[in-house]
N, C-alpha and C positions, 0 to 999 in steps of 0.2 A: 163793514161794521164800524170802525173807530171814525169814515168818513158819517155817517149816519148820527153816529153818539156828536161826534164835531158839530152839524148841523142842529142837534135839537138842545144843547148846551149852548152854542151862541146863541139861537131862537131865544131861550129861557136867563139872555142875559147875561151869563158868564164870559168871559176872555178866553178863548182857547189858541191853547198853542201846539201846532202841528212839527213833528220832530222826524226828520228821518236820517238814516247813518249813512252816509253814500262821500266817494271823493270823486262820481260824478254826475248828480243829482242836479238841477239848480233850483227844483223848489221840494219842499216838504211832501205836499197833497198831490198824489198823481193826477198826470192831466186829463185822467176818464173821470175822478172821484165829482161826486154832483155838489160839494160843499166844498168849503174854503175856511178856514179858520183865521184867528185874527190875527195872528204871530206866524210867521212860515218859518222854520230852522230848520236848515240842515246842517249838519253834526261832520265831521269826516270822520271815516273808520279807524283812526289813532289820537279823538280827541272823546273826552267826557261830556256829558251834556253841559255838567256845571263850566267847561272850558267856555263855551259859546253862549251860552245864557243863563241868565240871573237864578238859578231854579228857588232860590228864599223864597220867589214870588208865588210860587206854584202851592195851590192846597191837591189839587187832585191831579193823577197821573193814568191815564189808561193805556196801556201797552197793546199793541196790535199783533204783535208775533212774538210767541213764548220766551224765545231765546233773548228780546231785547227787556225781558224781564231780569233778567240776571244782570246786564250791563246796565240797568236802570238803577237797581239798589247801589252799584258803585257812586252814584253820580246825585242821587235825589235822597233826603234825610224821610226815614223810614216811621211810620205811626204803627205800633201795633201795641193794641190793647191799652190806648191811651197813652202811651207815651210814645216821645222821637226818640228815635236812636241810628 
C-alpha cells in the first residue's frame, strides 16, 4: 500500500520520501516493492527521524505499520484541527 501511495504521489508531482527503521536495511523501499520514491532513509532503531532528515520539509506523512505511528509523532510536528503542535 505505502509502495502504491509512493508511486501515484510522485506520478502526481509531489517529493516523496520513503523511511524505514532498520540498523540493517540499506535502502528504504523493499526490493520487491514496484516504486521508488525520491528520498530513500533509512533511520536506525535508536535514532528519530528528525535525527537523519530535515522533517520541516515534510507537509504529509503516511505511516505503513501502526506501531511506527507512535514513534512518528515523536519525531514529525503534529496538525490537528488546524493547528501544529
Amino acid at each position: 500500500m505505502c509502495a502504491q501511495t509512493a508511486r501515484v504521489q510522485r506520478a502526481a508531482g509531489h517529493t516523496t520520501v520513503a523511511v524505514h527503521r532498520s540498523d540493517t536495511a540499506r535502502r528504504a523501499m523493499p526490493p520487491w516493492a514496484d516504486a521508488d520514491a525520491c528520498i530513500d532513509v533509512v533511520c536506525g532503531l535508536g535514532e528519530r527521524l528528525n535525527d537523519v532528515f530535515p522533517v520541516g520539509e515534510l507537509d504529509v506523512v503516511v505511516v505503513g505499520i501502526f506501531h511506527q505511528a507512535r514513534a512518528a509523532r515523536g519525531s514529525l510536528p503534529c496538525v490537528s484541527k488546524g493547528r501544529v503542535g
